[in-house]
Each structure stands twice: as structure tokens, then as C-alpha cells.
N, C-alpha and C positions, 0 to 999 in steps of 0.2 A: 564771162571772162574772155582774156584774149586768145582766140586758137593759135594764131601764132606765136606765140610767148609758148604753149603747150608744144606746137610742132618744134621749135628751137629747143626748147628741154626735153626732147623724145628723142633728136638728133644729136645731142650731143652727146647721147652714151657717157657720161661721167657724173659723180656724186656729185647732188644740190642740194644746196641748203633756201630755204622757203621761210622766212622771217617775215613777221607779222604781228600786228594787233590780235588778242582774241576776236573771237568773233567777226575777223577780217575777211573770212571767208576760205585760209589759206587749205582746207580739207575739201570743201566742196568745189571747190570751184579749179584751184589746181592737181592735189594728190587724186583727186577721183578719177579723173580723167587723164591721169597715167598710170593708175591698177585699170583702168578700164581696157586699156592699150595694151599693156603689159598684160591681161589675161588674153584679151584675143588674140594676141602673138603666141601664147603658151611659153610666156619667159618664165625664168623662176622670180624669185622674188621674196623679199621676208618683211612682214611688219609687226613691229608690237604696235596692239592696237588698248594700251590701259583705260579709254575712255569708251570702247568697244560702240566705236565709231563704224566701224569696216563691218560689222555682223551683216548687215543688208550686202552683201557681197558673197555669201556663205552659197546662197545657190548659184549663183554663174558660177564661183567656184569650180560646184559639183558637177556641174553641166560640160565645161571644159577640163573635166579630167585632174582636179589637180586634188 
């Protein structure tokens, strides 16, 4: 995916919405790599996660304190 498109959405600080095809990629390839950012910053942050997608995230998690 594009880092730039990620840096611009990391910069903007304001709600986005990420529309897409299934299976478009729009989890792995965008939202991962802004919880990824967002945990190494130690921002808050909240997701329901119903398709328990984010479990693999559970130990950085634990490792950054949250």
C-alpha cells in the first residue's frame, strides 16, 4: 500500500472513513498500519473488532502498556 496515503491519514488528525471492496485489503493494508502508529505513539484509541481481526495485536498491546 501507499505510505503516503498512510502518512496523509496519520496527519490529518480527523475521522476517516475507508470504503472498500471485501477482501480489498482495507484492514491489512490501511487500518493496521494506523493501530500500529497509534500504539507506538501510546494514543488512545477504541475499536470494535466483531470479526476479531485485531487479536494478533493483543501482545504489542501488552508490551506498550495499554
Amino acid at each position: 500500500m501507499n505510505n503516503v496515503l498512510i502518512e496523509k491519514i496519520l496527519e490529518n488528525k480527523r475521522n476517516t472513513i475507508i470504503e472498500g471492496n471485501s477482501l480489498s485489503g482495507k484492514t491489512t493494508n490501511i487500518l493496521f498500519p494506523i493501530l500500529e502508529d497509534i500504539i507506538r505513539n501510546k494514543e488512545s484509541f477504541f475499536v470494535l473488532d466483531c470479526k476479531g481481526e485485531y487479536r494478533s495485536y493483543n501482545s504489542m498491546l501488552s508490551e506498550n502498556g495499554y
